[in-house]
PDB file of N, CA, C and O in Angstrom:
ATOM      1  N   UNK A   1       0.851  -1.176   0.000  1.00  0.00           N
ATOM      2  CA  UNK A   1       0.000   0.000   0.000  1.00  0.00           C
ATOM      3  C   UNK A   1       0.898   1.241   0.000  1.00  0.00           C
ATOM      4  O   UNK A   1       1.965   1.365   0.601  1.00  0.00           O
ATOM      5  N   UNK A   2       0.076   2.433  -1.036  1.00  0.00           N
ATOM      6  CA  UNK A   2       0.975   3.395  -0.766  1.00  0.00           C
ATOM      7  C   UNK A   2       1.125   4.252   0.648  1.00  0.00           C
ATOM      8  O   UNK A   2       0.383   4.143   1.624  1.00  0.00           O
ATOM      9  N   UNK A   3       2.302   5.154   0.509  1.00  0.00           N
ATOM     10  CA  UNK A   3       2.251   5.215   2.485  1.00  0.00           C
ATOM     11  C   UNK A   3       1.231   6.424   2.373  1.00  0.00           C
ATOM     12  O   UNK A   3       0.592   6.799   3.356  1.00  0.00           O
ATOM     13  N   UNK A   4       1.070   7.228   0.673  1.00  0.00           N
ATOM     14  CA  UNK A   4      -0.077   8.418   0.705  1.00  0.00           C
ATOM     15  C   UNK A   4      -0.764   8.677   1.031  1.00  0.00           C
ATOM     16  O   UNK A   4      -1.105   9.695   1.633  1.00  0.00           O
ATOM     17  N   UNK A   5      -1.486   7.305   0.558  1.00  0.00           N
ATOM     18  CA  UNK A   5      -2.798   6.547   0.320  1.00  0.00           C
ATOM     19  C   UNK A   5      -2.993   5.915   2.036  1.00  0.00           C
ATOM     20  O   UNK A   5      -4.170   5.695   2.321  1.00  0.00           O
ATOM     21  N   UNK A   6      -2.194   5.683   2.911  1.00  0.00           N
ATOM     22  CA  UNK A   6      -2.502   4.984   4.177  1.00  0.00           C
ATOM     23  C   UNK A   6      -2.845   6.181   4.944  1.00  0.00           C
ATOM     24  O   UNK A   6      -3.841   6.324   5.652  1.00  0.00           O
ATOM     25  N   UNK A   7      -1.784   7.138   4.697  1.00  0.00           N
ATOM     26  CA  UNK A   7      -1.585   8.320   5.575  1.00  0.00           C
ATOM     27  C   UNK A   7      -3.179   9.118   5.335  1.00  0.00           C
ATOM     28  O   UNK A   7      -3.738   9.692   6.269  1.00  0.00           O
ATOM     29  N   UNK A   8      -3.777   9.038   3.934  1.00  0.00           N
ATOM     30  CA  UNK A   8      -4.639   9.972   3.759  1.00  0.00           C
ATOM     31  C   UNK A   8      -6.105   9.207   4.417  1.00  0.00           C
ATOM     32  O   UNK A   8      -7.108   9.761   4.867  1.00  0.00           O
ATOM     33  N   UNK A   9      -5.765   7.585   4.267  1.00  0.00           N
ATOM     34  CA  UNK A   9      -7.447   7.039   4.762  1.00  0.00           C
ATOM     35  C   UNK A   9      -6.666   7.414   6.212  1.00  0.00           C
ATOM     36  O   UNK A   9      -7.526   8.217   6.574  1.00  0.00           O
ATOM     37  N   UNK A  10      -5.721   7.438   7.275  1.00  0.00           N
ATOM     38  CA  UNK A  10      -5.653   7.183   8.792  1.00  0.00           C
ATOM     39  C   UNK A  10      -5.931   8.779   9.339  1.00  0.00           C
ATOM     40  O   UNK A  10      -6.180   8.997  10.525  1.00  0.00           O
ATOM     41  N   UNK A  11      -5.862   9.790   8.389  1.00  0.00           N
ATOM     42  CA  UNK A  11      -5.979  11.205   8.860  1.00  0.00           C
ATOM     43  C   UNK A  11      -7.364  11.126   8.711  1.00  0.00           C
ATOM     44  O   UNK A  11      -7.943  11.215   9.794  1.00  0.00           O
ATOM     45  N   UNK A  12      -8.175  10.976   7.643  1.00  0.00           N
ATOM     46  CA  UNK A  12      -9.855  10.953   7.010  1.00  0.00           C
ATOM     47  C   UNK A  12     -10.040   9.680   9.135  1.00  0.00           C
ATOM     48  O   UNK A  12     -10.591  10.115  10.146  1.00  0.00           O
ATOM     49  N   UNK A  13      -9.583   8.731   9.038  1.00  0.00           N
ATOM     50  CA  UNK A  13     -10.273   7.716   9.881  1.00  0.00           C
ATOM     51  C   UNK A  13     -10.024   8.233  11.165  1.00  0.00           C
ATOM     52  O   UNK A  13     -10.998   8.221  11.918  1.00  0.00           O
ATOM     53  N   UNK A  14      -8.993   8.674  11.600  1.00  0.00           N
ATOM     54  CA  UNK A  14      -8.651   9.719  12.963  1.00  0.00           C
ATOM     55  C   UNK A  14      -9.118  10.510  13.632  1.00  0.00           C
ATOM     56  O   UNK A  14      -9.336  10.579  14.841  1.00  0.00           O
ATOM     57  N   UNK A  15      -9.347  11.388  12.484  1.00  0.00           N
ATOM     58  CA  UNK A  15      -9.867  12.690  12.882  1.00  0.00           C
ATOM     59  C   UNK A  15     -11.255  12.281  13.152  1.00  0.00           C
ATOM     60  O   UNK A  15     -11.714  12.538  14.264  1.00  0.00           O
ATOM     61  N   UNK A  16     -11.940  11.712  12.329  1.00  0.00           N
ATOM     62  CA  UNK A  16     -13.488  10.987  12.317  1.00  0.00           C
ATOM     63  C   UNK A  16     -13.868  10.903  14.085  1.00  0.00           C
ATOM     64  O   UNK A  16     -14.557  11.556  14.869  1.00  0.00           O
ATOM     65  N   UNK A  17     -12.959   9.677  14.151  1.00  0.00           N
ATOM     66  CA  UNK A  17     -13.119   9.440  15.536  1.00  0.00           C
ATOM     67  C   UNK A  17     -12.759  10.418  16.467  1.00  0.00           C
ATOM     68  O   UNK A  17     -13.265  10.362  17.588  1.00  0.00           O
ATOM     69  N   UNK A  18     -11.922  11.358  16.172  1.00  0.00           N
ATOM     70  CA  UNK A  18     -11.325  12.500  17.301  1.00  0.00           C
ATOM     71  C   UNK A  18     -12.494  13.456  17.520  1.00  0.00           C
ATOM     72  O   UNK A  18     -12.588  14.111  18.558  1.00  0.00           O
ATOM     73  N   UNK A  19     -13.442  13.531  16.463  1.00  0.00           N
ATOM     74  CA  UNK A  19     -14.643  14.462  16.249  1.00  0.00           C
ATOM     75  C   UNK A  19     -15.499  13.762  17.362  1.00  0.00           C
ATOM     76  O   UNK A  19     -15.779  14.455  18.340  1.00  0.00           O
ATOM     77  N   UNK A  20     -16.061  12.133  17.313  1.00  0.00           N
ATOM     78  CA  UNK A  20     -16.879  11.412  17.534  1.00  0.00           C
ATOM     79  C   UNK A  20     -16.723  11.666  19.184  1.00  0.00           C
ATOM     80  O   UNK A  20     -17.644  11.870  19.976  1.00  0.00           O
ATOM     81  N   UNK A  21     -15.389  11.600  19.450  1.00  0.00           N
ATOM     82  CA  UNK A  21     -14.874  11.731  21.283  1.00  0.00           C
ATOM     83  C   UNK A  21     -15.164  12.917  21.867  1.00  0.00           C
ATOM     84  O   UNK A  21     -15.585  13.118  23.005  1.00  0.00           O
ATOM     85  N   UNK A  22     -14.834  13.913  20.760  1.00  0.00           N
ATOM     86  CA  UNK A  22     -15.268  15.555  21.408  1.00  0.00           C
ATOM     87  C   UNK A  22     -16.706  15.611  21.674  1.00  0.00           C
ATOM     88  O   UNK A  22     -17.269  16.255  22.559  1.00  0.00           O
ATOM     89  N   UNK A  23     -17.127  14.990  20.951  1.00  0.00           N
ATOM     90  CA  UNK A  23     -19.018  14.994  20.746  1.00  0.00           C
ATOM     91  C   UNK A  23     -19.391  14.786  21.642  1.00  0.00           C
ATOM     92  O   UNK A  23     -20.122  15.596  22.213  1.00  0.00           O
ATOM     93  N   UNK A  24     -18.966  13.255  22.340  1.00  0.00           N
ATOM     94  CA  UNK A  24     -18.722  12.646  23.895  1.00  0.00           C
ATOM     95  C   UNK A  24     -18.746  13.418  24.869  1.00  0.00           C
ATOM     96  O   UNK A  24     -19.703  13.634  25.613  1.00  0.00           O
ATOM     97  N   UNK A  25     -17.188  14.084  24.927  1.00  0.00           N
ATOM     98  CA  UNK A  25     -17.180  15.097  25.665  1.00  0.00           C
ATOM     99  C   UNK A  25     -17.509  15.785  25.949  1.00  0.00           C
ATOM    100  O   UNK A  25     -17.151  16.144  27.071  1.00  0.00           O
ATOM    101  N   UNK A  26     -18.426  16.553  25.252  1.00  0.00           N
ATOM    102  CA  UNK A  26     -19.116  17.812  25.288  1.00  0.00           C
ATOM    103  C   UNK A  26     -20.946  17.245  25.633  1.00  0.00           C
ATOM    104  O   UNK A  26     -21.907  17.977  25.868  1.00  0.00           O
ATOM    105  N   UNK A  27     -20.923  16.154  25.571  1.00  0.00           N
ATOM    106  CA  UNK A  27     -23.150  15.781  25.829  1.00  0.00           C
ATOM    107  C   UNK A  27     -22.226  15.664  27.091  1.00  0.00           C
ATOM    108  O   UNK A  27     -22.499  16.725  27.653  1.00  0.00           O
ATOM    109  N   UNK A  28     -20.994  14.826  28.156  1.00  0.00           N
ATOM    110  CA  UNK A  28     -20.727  14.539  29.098  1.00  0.00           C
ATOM    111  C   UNK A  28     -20.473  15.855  29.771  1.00  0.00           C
ATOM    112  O   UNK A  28     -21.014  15.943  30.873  1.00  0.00           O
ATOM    113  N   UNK A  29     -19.729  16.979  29.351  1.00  0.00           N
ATOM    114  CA  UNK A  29     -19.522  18.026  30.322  1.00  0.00           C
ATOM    115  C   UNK A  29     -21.240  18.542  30.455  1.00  0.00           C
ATOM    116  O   UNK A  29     -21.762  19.021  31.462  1.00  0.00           O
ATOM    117  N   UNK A  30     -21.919  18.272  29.081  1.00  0.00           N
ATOM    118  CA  UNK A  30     -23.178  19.379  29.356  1.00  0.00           C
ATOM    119  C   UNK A  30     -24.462  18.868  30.148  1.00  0.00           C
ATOM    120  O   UNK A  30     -25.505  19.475  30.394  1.00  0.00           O
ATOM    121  N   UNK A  31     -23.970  17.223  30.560  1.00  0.00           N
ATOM    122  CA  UNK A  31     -24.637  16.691  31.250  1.00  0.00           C
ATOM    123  C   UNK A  31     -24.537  16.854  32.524  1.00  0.00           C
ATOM    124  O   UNK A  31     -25.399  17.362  33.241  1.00  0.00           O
ATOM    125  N   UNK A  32     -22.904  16.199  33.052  1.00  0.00           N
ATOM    126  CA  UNK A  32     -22.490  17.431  34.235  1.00  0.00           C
ATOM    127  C   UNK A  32     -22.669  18.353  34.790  1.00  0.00           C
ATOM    128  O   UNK A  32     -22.559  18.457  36.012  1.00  0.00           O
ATOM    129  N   UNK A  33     -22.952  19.144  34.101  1.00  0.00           N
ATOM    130  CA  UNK A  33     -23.057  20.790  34.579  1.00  0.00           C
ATOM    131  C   UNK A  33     -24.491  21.112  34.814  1.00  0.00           C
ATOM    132  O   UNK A  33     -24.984  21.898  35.623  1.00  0.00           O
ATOM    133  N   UNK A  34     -25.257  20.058  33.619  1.00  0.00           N
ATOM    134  CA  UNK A  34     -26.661  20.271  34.191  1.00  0.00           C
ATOM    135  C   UNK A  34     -27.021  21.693  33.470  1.00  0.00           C
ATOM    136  O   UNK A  34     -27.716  22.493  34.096  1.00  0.00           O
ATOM    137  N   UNK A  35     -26.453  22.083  31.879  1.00  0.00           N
ATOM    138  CA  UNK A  35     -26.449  23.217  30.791  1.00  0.00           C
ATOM    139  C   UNK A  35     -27.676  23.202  30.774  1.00  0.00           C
ATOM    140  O   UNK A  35     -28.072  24.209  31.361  1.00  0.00           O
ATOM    141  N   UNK A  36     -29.067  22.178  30.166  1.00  0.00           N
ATOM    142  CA  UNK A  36     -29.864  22.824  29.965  1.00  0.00           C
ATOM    143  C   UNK A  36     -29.795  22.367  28.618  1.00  0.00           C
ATOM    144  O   UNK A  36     -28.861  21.643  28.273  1.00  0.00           O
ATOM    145  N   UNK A  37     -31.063  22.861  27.486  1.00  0.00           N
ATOM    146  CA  UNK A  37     -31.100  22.445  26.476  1.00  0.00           C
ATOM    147  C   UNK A  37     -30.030  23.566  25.964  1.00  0.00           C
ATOM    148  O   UNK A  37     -28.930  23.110  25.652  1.00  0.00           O
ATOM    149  N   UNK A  38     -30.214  24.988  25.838  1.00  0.00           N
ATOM    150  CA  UNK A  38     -29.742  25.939  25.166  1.00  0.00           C
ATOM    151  C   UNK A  38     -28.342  26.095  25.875  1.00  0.00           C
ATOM    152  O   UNK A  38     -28.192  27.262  25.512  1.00  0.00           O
ATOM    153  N   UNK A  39     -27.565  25.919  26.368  1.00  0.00           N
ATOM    154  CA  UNK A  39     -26.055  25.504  26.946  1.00  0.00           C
ATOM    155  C   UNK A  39     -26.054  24.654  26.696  1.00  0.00           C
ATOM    156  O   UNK A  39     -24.914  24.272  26.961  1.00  0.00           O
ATOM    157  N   UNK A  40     -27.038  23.183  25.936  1.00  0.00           N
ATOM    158  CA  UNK A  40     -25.910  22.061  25.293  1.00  0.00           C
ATOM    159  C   UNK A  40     -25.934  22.503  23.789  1.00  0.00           C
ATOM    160  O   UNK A  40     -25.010  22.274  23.008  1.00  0.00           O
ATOM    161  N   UNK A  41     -27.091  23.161  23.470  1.00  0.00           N
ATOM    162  CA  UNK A  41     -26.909  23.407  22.078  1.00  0.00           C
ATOM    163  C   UNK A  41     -25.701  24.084  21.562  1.00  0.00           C
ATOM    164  O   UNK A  41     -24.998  23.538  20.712  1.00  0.00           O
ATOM    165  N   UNK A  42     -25.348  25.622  22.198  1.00  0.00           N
ATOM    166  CA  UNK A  42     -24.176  26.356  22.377  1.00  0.00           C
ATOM    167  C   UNK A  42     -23.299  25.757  22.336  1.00  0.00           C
ATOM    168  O   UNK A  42     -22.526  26.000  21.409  1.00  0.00           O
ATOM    169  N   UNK A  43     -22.975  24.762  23.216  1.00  0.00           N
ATOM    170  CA  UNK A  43     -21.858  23.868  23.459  1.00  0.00           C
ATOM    171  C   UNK A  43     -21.750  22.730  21.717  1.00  0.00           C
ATOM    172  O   UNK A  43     -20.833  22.599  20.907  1.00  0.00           O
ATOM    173  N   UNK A  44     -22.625  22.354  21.756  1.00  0.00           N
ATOM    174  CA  UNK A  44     -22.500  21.520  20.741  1.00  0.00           C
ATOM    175  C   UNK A  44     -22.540  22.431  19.030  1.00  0.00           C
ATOM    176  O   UNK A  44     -22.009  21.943  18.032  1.00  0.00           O
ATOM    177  N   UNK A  45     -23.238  23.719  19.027  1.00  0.00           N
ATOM    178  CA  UNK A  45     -22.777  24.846  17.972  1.00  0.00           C
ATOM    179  C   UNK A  45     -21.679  25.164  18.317  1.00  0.00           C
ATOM    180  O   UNK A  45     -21.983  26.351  18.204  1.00  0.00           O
ATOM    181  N   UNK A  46     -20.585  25.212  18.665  1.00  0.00           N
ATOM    182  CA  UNK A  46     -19.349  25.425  18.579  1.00  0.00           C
ATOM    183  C   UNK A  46     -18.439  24.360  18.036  1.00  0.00           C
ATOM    184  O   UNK A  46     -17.632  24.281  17.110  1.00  0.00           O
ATOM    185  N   UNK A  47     -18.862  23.624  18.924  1.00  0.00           N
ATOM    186  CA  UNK A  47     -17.853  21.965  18.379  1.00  0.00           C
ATOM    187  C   UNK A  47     -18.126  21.773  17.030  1.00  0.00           C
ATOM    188  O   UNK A  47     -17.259  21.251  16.329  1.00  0.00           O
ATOM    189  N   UNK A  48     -19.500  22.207  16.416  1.00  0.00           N
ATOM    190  CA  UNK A  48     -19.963  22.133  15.069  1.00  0.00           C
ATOM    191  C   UNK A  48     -19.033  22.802  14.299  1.00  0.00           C
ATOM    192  O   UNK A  48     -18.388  22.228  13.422  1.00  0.00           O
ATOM    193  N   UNK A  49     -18.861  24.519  14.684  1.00  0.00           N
ATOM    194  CA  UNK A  49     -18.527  25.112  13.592  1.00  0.00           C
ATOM    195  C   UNK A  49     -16.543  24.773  13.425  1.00  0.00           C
ATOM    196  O   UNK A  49     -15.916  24.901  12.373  1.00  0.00           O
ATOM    197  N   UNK A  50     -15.987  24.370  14.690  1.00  0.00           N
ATOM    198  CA  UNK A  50     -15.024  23.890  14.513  1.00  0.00           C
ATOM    199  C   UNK A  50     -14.389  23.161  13.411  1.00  0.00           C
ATOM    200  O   UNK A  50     -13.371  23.432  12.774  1.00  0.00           O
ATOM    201  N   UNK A  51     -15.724  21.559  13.267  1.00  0.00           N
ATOM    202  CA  UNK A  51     -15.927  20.375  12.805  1.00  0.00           C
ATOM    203  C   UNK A  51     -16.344  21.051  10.921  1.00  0.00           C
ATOM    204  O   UNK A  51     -16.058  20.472   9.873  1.00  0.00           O
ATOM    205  N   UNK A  52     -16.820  21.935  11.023  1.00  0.00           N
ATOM    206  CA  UNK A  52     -17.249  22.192   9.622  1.00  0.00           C
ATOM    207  C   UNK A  52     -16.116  23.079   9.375  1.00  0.00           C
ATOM    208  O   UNK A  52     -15.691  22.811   8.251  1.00  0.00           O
ATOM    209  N   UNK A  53     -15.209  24.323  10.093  1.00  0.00           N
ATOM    210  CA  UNK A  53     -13.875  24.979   9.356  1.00  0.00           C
ATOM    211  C   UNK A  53     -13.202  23.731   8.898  1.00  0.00           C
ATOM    212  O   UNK A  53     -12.926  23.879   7.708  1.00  0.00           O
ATOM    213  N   UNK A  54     -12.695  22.183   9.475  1.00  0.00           N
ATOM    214  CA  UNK A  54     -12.154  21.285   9.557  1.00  0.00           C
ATOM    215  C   UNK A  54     -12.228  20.986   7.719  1.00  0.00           C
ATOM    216  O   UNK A  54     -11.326  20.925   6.884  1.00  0.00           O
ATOM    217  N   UNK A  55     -13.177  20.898   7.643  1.00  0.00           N
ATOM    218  CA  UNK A  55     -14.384  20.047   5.948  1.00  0.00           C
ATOM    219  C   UNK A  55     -14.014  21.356   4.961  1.00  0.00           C
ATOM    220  O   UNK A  55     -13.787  21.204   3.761  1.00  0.00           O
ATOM    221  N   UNK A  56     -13.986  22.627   5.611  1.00  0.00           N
ATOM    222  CA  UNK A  56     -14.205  23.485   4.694  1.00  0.00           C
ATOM    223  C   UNK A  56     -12.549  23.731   4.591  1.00  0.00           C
ATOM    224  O   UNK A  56     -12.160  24.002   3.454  1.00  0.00           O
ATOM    225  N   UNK A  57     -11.809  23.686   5.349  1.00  0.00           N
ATOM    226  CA  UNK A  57      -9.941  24.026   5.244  1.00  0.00           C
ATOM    227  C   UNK A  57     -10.059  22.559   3.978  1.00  0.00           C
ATOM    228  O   UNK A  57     -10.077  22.825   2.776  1.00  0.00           O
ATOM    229  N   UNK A  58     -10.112  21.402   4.365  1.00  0.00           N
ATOM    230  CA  UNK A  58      -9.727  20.288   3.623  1.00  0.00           C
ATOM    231  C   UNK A  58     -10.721  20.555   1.350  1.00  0.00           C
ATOM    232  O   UNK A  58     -10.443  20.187   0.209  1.00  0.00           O
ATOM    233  N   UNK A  59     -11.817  21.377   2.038  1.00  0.00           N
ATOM    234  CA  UNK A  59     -12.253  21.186   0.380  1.00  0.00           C
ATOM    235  C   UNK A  59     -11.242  22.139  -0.321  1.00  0.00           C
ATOM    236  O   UNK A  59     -10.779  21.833  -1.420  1.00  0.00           O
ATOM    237  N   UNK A  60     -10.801  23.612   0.489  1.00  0.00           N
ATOM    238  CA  UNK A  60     -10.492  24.275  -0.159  1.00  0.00           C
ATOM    239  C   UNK A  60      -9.059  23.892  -0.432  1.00  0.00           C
ATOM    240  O   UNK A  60      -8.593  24.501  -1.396  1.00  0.00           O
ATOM    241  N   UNK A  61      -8.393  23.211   0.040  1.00  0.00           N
ATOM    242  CA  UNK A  61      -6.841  22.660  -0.095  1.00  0.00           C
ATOM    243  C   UNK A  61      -7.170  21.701  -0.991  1.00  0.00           C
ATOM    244  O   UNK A  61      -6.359  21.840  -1.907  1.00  0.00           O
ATOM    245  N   UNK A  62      -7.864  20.851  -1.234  1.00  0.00           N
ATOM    246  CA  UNK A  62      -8.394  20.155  -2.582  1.00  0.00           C
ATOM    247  C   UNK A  62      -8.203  21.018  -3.440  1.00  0.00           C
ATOM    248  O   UNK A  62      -7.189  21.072  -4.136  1.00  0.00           O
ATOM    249  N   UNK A  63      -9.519  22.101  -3.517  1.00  0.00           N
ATOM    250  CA  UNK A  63      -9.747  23.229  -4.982  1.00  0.00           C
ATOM    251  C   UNK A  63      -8.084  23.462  -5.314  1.00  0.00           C
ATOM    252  O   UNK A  63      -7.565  23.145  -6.384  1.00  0.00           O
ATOM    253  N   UNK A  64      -7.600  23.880  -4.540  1.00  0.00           N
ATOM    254  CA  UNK A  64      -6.039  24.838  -4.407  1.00  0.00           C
ATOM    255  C   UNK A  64      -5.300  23.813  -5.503  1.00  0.00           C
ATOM    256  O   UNK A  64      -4.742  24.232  -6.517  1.00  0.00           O
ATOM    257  N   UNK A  65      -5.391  22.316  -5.112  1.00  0.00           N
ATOM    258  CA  UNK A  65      -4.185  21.626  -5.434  1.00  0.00           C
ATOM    259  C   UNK A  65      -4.460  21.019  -6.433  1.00  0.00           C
ATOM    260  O   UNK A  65      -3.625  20.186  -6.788  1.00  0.00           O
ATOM    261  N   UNK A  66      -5.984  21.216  -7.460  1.00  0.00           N
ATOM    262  CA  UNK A  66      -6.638  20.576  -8.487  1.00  0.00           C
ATOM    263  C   UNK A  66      -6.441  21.998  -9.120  1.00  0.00           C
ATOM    264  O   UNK A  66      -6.651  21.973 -10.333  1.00  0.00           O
ATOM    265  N   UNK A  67      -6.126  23.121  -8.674  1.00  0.00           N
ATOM    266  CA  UNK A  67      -6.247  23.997  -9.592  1.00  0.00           C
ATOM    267  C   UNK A  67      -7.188  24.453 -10.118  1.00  0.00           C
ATOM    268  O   UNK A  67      -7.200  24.884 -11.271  1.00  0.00           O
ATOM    269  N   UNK A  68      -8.119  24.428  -9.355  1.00  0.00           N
ATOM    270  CA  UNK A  68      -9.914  25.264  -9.466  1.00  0.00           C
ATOM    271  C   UNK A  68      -9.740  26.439  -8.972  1.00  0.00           C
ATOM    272  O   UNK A  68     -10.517  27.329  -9.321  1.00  0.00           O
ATOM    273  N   UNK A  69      -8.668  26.725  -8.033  1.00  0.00           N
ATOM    274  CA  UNK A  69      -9.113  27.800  -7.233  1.00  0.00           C
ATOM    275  C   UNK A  69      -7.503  28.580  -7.629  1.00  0.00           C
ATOM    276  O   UNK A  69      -7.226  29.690  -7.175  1.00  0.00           O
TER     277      UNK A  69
END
């Protein structure tokens, strides 16, 4: 296998799961704390927009390196 090709599915499969744990983390702190619906939402709209710069850095480094952009 190429090491590209390993490196690119274990970053795509990593991060996946690194997202999946924060998610965790964050229903567990907002359970904890006893947030409330609108303090878990907050909590969980942030981790979102994190999770979507994440998707949106990776399309646009695509466009960049296909030469669309």
């Amino acid at each position: 296998m190429d090491p590209v090709l390993f490196e690119e599915w274990m970053m795509t499969g990593l991060v996946t799961l690194l997202i999946i744990f924060m998610g965790f983390i964050v229903w567990d702190l907002a359970k904890k704390s006893k947030a409330g619906r609108f303090g878990s939402f907050i909590l969980f709209f942030v981790l979102g927009l994190g999770v979507a710069a994440f998707i949106i850095k990776s399309v646009v480094i695509g466009l960049i390196e296909s030469g669309a952009l």
